[in-house]
TORSE-147278 format. One record per residue (C-alpha): x, y, z; residue in one letter. Coordinates in pm, 1 decimal, padded with zeros to 6 digits. Layout:
N
+----------+----------+----------+------+
|        u |        v |        w | resn |
+----------+----------+----------+------+
|        X |        Y |        Z |    A |
...
+----------+----------+----------+------+
# end
This chain:
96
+----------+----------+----------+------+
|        u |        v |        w | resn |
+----------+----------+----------+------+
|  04083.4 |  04286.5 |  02643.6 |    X |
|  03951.6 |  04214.8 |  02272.7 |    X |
|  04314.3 |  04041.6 |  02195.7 |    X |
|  04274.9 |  03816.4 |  02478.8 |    X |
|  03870.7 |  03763.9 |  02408.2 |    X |
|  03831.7 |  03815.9 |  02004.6 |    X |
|  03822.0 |  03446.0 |  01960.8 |    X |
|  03585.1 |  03317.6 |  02178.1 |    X |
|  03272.7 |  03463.8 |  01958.0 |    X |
|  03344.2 |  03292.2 |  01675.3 |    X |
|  03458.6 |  03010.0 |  01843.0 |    X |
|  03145.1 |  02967.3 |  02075.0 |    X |
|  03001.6 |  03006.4 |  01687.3 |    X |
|  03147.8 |  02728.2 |  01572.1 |    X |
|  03073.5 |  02520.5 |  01878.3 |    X |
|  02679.2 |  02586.9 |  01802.0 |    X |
|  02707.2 |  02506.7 |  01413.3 |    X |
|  02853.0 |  02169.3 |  01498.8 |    X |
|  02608.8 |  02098.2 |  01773.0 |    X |
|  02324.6 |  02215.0 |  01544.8 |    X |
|  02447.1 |  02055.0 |  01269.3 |    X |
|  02507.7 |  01682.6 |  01406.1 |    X |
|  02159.0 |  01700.7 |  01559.0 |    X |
|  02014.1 |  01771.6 |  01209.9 |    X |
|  02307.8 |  01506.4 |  01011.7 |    X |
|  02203.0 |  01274.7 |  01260.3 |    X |
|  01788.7 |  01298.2 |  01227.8 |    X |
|  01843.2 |  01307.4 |  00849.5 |    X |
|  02090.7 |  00971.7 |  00855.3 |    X |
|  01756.8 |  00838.5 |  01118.3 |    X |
|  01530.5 |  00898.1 |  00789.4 |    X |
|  01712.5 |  00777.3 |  00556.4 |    X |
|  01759.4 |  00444.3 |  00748.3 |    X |
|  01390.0 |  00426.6 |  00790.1 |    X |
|  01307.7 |  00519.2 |  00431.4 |    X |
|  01563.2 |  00234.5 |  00263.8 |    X |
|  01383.3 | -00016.9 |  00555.4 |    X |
|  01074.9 |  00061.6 |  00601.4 |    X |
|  01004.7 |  00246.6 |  00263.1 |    X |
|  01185.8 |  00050.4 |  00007.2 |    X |
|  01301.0 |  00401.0 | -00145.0 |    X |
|  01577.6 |  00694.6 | -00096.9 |    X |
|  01526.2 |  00962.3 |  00137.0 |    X |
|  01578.4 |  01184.7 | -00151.8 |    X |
|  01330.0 |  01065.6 | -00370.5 |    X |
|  01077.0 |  01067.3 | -00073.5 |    X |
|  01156.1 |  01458.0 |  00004.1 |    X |
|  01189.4 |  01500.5 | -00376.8 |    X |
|  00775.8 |  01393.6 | -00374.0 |    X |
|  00615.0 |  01479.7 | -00072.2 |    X |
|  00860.3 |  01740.4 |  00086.5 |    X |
|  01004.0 |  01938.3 | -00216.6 |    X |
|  01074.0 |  02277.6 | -00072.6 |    X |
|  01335.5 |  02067.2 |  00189.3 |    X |
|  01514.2 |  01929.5 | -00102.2 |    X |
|  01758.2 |  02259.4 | -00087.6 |    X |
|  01775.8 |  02226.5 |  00280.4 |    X |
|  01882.3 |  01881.4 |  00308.0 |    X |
|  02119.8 |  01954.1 |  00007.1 |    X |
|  02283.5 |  02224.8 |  00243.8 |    X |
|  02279.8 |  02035.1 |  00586.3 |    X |
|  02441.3 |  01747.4 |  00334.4 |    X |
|  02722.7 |  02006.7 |  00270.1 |    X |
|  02796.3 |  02120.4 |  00582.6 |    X |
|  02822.7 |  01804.7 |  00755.5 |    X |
|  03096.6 |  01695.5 |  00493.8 |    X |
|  03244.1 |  02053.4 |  00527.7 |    X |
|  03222.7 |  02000.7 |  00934.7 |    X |
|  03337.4 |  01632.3 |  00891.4 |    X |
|  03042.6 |  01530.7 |  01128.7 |    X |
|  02972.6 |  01187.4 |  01169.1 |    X |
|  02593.3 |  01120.7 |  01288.9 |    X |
|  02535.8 |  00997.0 |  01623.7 |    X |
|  02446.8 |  00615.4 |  01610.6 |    X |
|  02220.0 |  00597.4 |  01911.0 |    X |
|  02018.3 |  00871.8 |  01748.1 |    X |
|  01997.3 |  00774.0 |  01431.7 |    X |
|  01856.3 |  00418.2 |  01531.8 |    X |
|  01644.0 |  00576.7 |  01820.5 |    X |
|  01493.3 |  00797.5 |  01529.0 |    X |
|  01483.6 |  00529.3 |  01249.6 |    X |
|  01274.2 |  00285.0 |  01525.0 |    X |
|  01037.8 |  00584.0 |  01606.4 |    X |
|  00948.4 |  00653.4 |  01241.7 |    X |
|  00946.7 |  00272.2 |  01197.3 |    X |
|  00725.5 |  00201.3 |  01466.1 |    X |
|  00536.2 |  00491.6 |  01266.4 |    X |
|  00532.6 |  00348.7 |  00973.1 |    X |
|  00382.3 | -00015.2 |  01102.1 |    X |
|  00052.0 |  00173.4 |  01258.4 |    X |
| -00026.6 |  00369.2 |  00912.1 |    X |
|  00068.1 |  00030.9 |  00714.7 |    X |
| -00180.8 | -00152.2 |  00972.5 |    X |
| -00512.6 |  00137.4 |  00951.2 |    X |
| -00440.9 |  00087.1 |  00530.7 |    X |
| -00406.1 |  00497.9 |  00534.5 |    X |
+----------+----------+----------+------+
# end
């Protein structure tokens, strides 16, 4: 019985990390599309100033999706870049 089901933990494991892990890629890849358009600087310097304590975190989700070859899910990343753009416009327009 474990022979013939040993695997399927730690590949149902695997399964979640890349599911996880191509949501996140694919929100950061979002941001940093708004942040070069919208923004006129890097994501990184952005988080690097207002976010700091993510700086590690991104430099990890960074890692894994190389390690995971994960590309980021186009729809997503311009559904996400619009949003924050969209955003962006209404603070840029109230002078905040």
């Amino acid at each position: 019985m474990i022979e013939q089901y040993g695997g399927l933990l730690p590949e149902m494991l695997d399964k979640l990390e890349r599911t996880i892990a191509a949501d996140a890629w694919s929100l950061w890849t979002g941001f940093c599309a708004f942040c070069n358009e919208c923004v006129g600087v890097a994501a990184e310097k952005v988080i690097a100033v207002a976010l700091e304590p993510a700086v590690e975190r991104v430099e990890s989700l960074k890692a894994r999706a190389e390690r995971l070859g994960l590309e980021a899910n186009p729809e997503s990343v311009e559904e996400i870049r619009e949003g924050l753009a969209e955003s962006w416009r209404v603070v840029e327009e109230r002078g905040v």
